[in-house]
N, C-alpha and C positions, 0 to 999 in steps of 0.2 A: 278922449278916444283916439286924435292923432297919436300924441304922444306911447299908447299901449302900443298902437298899431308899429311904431318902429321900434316899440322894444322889444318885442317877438323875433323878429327875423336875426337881430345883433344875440340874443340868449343863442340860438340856433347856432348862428358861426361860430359863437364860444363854445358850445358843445360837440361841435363837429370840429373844430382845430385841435380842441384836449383830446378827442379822441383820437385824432393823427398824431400826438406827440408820445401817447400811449401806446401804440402801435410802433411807431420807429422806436422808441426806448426800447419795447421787446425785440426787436430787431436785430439790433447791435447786436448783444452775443453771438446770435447766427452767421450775422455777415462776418464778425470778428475768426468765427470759428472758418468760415472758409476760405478768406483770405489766407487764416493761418494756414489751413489743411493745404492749400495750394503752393504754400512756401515749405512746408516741413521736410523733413528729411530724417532717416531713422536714426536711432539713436547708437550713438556709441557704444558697442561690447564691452562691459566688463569683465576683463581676463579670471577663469575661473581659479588659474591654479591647479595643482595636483589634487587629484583623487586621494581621499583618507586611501587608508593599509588598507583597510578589510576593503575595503571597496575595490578595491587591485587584482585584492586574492581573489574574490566572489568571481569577479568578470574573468580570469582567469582559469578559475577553475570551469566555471560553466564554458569557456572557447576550449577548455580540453576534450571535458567528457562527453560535449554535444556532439560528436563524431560518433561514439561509441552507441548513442540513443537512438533508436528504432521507432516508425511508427506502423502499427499494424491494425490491417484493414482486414476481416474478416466476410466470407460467403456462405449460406446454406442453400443448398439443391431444393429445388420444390419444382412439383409439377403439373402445371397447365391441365387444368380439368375440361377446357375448351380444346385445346390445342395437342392437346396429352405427347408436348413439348416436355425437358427436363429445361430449368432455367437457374443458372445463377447469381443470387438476389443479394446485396448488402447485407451485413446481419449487426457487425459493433465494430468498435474500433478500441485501439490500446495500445500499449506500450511496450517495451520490449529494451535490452540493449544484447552488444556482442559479445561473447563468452570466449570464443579462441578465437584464434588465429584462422580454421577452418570450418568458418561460417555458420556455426551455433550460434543462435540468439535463444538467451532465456525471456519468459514473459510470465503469466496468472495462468495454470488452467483455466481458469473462469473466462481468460479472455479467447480461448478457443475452442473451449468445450460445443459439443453439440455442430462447429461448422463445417462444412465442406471444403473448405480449401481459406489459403489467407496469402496476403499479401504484404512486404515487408520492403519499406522505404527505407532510406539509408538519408540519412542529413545531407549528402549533395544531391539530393532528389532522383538518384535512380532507383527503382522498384525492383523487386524479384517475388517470386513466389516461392513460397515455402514449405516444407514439408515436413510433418511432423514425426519428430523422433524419441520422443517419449513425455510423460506427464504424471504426477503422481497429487491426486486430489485431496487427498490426507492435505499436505503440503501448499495445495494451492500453486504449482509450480509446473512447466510445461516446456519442453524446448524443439524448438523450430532449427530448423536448418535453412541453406540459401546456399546458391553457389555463385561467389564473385570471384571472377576468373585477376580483374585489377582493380586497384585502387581500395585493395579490403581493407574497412575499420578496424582499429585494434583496439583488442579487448580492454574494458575496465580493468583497472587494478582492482585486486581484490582487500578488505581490510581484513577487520574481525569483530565479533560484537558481541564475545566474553567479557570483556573489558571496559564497554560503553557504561557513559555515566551520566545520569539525569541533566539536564544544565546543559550537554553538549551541544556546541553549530551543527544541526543537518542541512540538505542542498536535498531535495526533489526535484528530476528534468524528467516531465514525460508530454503528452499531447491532453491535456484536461478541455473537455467537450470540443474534441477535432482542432482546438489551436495547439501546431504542432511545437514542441523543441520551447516549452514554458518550463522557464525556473521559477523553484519556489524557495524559501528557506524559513527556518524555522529550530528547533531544538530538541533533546532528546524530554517529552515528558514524561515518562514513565516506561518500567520496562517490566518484563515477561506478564505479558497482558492474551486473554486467550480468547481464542473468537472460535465457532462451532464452525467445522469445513461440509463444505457439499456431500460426504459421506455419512454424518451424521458424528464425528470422531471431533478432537476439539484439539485446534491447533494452538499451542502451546507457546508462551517464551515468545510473545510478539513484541515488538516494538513500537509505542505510542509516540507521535509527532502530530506540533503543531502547525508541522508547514502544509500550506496549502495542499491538499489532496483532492481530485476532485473524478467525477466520473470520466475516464480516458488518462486517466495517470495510471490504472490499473497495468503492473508489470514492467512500470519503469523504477531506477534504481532512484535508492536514497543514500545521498556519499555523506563521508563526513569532512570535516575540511583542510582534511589531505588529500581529498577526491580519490578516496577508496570507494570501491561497494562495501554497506555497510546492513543494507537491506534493501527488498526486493518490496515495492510499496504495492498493500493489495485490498486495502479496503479501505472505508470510512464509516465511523457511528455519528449519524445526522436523521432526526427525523425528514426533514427535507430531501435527503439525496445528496444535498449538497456540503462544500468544508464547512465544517463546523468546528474546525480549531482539534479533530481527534480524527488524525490518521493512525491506521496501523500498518505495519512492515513487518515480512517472512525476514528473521535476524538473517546474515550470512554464511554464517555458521553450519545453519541447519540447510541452506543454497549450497555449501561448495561440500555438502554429505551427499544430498539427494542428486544433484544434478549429475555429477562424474556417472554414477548408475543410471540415470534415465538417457546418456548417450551411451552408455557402456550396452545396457539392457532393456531398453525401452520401459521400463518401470522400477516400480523402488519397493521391497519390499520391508517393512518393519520387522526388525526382530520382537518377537513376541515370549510369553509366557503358556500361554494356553489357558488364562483367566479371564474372569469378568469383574470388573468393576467400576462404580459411576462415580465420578468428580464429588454432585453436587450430596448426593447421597454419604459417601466419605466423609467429608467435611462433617457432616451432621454425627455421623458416627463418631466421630474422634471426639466430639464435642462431648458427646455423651459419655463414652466410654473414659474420656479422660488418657485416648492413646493417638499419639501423633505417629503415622503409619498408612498405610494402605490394606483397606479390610479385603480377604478374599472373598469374592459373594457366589462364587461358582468356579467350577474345574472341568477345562471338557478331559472327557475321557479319552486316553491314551497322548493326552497333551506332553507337554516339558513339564508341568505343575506335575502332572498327573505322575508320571515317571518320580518325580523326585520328593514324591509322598506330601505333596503338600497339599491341604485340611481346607475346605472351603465353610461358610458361615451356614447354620441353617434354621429352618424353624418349625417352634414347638408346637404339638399340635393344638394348644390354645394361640399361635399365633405368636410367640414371645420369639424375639431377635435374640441367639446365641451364635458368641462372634468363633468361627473359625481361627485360620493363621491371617498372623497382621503383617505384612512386609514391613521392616521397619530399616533398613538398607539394604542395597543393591551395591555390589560392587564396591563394597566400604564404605559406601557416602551413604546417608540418610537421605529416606524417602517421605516426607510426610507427611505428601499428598500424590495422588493420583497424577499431576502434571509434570509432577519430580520425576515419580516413578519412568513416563514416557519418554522422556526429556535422554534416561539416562538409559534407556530404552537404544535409542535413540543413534546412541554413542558406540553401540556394540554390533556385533556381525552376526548373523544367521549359523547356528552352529558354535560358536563361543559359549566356554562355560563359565558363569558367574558367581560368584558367593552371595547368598541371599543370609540376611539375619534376616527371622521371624518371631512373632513371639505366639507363641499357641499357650493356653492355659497361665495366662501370669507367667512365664520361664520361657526364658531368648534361647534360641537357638541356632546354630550354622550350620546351611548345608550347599549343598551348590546343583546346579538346574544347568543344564542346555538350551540355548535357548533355542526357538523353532521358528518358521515363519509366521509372522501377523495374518490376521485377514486384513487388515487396512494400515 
């Protein structure tokens, strides 16, 4: 029994010394680490060197055109049912850049449809108010005025985008969700892609891009990497809302038609025909009919059609589709769908007279139309 009794107590000290040597062994790295951290000192820079080319260009072109880019703040009027105050409330916000020299900014209709007044910040952050001097909804297009007495932005060069080719560099600078003067880039994916405008009419000949597009880009420019305008970026297809890698863009082409008119005249009128007829409905036709052309499915009376005897489609009184006259060019070019046709529409003047081939009855025929104003 002596002998157990003093070998308890020595197990003990053994047990309790191993576990202080366990303890300081975890130790060390900590104390090692703040001795270190109390000596260190940061580390040497590695000189990066020159910037690649494109990286030159990119930074380059966005320190030009970002003068030229606009952020706008929109208001609508409402009024106080307590107070029966008039009050002016936030409404969106968007993009915009400088068109001349005397303080045209183009921007989206959409981005000032419907508001009472807007306001337009300039890249060294002074604001103005603006005034609206025309807008054509068809087009999606809308241009605001400002009056800067000094220091006015110069306008975008303009490009062109008859000529744009899938594969190319684009640049997007607009304000996406209120962060102002964001570049994005990206490429040209696809072109004359059509999206249905606020009128119910289908805008044509758009321009598909994968650069970032996001809500608040709407109305800022799309360059290409000449930092021309090349489009006027005005929407996105995303279930979400958000980029989803498929913006689109009003080309510039169809910007430097309409806009000169919506400062000239406060709106843009299309030259028209005095017809009716539907895209998707067309297509079907041709399909069937085995005729690539433009079906006429109506004629109003005393139209340009109607004057220059041209035959609309109609039907039988069991219901059978007999096809009228087909537009099958406009102006010597071929038409051979309904977006062609607008497109080339488009290109002409109110009042200009055109040579239309048609084919009525199986046999082509030339005659020529005046053209007359659109309703859209």
């Amino acid at each position: 029994m002596p002998e157990r009794g003093r070998f308890l107590p020595r197990l003990l000290w053994i047990t309790l010394a191993a576990l202080f040597l366990i303890v300081v062994w975890q130790t060390i790295p900590l104390v090692q680490s703040v001795i270190i951290g109390w000596q260190a000192e940061p580390r040497t820079v590695t000189p990066r060197g020159n910037l690649a080319e494109d990286e030159r260009s990119t930074i380059e072109l966005f320190e030009a055109a970002r003068v030229s880019v606009v952020f706008i703040a929109t208001t609508e009027r409402v009024f106080s049912p307590w107070s029966r105050n008039a009050l002016n409330v936030p409404r969106g916000t968007g993009s915009g850049f400088v068109w001349d020299e005397v303080g045209h900014v183009v921007t989206n209709h959409h981005v000032v449809a419907g508001a009472s007044g807007a306001t337009v910040r300039l890249a060294d952050g002074r604001a103005f108010s603006a005034a609206l001097v025309g807008a054509s909804p068809v087009h999606d297009l809308a241009v605001l005025r400002i009056s800067v007495r000094i220091g006015r932005p110069p306008p975008l060069p303009i490009g062109s985008s008859a000529d744009l080719r899938v594969g190319q560099k684009v640049f997007a600078i607009g304000n996406p969700f209120g962060l102002d003067w964001t570049l994005t880039t990206g490429i040209v994916s696809a072109l004359n892609r059509e999206l249905p405008a606020e009128t119910g009419a289908m805008m044509d000949g758009l321009i598909q891009t994968d650069a970032a597009i996001n809500p608040g880009n709407s109305g800022g420019p799309l360059l290409d990497s000449a930092g021309r305008l090349i489009g006027v970026n005005t929407a996105i297809f995303s279930p979400s809302g958000a980029s989803a890698g498929i913006g689109l863009a009003v080309p510039v082409d169809a910007v430097n038609r309409v806009v000169p008119r919506l400062i000239a005249e406060g709106r843009y009128v299309r030259p028209g025909l005095g017809i009716r007829t539907e895209a998707q409905l067309n297509d079907a036709l041709s399909a069937r009919f085995g005729v690539r052309g433009v079906f006429v499915l109506d004629v109003a009376p005393g139209s340009a059609a109607a004057t220059a005897g041209i035959k609309p489609a109609r039907l039988t009184p069991d219901g059978a589709f007999v096809p009228g006259d087909i537009i099958i060019a406009f102006g010597g070019q071929p038409v051979p769908r309904v977006p062609e046709l607008l497109t080339a529409l488009e290109r002409r003047e109110v009042g200009e007279v055109v040579g239309l081939t048609i084919e009525r009855d199986g046999q082509r025929r030339d005659i020529e139309v005046t053209l007359q104003p659109s309703g859209v």
